[in-house]
N, C-alpha and C positions, 0 to 999 in steps of 0.2 A: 293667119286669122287672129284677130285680136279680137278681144273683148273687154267693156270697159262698165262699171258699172258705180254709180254715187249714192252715200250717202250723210246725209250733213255737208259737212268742208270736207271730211274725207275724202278719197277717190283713190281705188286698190284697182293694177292691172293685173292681168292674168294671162300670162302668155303662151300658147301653145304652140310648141314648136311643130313645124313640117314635115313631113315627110325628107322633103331634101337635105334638109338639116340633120336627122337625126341619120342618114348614110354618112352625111362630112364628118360626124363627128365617129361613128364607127370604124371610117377608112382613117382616121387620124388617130385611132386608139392600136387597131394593128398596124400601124407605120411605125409606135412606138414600142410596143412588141417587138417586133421584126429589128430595131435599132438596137434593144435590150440584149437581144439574143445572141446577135452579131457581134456587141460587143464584149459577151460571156465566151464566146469562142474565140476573138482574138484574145482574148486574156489566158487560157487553158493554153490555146496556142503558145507565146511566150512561157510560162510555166514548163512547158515540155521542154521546148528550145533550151531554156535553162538547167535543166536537169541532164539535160543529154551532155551541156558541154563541160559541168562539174562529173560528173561518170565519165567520159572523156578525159580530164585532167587528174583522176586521180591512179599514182603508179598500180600496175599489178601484182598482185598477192601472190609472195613462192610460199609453198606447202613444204616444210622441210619434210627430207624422203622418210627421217625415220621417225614421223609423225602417222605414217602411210600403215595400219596394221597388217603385216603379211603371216605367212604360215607359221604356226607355232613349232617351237624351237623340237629337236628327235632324241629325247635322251636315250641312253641301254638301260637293260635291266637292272634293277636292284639287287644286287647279291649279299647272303650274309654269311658269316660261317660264324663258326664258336672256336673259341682260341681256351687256351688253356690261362687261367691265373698266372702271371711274373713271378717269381719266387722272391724272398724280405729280397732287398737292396744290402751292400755290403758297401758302406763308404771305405774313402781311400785309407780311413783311421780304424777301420773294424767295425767300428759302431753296425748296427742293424736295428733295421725297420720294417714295415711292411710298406710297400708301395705303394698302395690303393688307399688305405687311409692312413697313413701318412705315421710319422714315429710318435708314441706318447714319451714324453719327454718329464724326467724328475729334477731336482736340483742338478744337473749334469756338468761334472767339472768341481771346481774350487779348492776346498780346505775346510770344510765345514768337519765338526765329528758332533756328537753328540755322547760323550763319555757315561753322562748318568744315566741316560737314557739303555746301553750297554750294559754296564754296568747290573743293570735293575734287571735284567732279560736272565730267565732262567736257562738258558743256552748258552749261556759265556762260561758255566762252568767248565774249567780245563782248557780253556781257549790258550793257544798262545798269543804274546802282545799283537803279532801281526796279523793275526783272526780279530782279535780286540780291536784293532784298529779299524777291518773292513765292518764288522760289526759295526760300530761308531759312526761310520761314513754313511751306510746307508740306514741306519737308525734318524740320522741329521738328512738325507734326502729324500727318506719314505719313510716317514712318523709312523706311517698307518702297518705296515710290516711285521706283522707280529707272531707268525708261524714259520720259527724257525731253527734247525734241525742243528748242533753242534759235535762235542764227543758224543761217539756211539760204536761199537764194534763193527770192523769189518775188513772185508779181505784186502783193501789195498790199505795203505799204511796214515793216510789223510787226516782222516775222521778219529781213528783211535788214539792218534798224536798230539790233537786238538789244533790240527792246522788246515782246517777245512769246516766251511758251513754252509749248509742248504737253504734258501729260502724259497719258502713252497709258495707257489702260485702257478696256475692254469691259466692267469688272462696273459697272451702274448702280446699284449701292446703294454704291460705292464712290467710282464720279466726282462721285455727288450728293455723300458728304460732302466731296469735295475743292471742288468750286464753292459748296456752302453755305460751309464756313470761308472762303473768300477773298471770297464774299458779307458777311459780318457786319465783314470787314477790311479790307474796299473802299476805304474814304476812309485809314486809315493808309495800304493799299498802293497810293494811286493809281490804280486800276484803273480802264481808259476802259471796259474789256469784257470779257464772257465769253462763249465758246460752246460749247454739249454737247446733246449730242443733237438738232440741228437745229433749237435755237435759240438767238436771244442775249439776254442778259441787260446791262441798262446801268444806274447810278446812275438813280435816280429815275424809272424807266417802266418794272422789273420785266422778267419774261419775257416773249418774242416768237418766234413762230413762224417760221420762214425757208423760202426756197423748197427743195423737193428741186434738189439739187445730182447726182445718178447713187448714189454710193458710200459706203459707210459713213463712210469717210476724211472724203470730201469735202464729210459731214454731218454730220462731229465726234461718229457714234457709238463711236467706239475711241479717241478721246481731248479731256480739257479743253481749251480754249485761251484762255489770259489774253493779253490785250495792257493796258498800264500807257501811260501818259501820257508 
């Protein structure tokens, strides 16, 4: 049906479509639908194919075995016990130390003396030169040494002679290095003997153990004691 209507030189149509028309053009709107669709699904289609033949081509993965976490490992019991302290170390020269913290060490070894310094020490009186000399030696390797013992009465014949001196000291990592240095200087300074910490040490037989005597004193744990020849 058409309809036509004038005005002036104008003249506007207006066309209404049919019935039969407006089914052709609905069966022509889902044919292209139905085209869209079909060709969303060959496309997915290929996409999959594609994927399956790259997973396909690529090699397969080894798990190395010790990647694999198995049972944790069985150890034994911890055991502990307590052991007794080492007793000093005795090198192949005599010398001694303590083992666990290690030796303190003075000027050890040389030629050093310190004469004035001897000299000035109110302990030298009655010394003999070879007391003087160990005086000197360790005046020149322990400045700080200042409590120390020379003539004096007593039963063995050392100290009364003026061929023997005491140098008092309690700390053991300190009298060790005073008897190691006069240890390594033995034959320059004559020395018949030494004794510290209850025992004595001689040219060529090393350390020895002495009997308990009662007292610290009287077991030379609070001071060296050189006697010289």
């Amino acid at each position: 049906m058409a309809a036509v209507a004038a005005a002036g030189a104008l003249v506007a149509t207006l066309v209404i479509p049919s019935d039969e028309a407006r089914e052709t053009v609905a069966e022509a709107r889902g044919a292209a639908g139905m085209a869209a669709v079909t060709s969303l699904d060959q496309r997915a289609e290929q996409q999959s194919s594609r994927s399956a033949r790259s997973t396909a081509a690529l090699p397969a993965l080894r798990v190395p075995t010790t990647a694999i976490p198995g049972a944790p490992q069985e150890f034994g019991a911890l055991a502990f016990a307590a052991v007794e302290k080492p007793p000093p170390l005795e090198d192949g020269d005599g010398m001694i130390g303590d083992s666990s913290a290690g030796r303190v060490q003075g000027r050890v070894g040389g030629s050093g003396y310190n004469w004035a310094a001897a000299r000035a020490c109110s302990c030298s009186r009655g010394l003999t030169q070879n007391s003087m000399a160990v005086l000197a030696a360790v005046k020149h390797s322990f400045p700080n040494m200042t409590n120390i013992g020379g003539v004096r009465p007593d039963s063995m014949p050392d100290h009364p002679s003026g061929r023997a001196l005491d140098f008092m000291t309690s700390n053991r990592g300190y009298g060790d290095s005073i008897a190691n240095m006069l240890i390594s200087r033995s034959g320059e300074l004559k020395i018949k003997y030494i004794i510290w910490r209850q025992r004595i040490w001689m040219p060529g037989r090393g350390w020895k153990m002495m009997s308990n005597r009662g007292s610290a004193t009287a077991n030379h744990y609070d001071h060296v004691h050189v006697s010289v020849r």
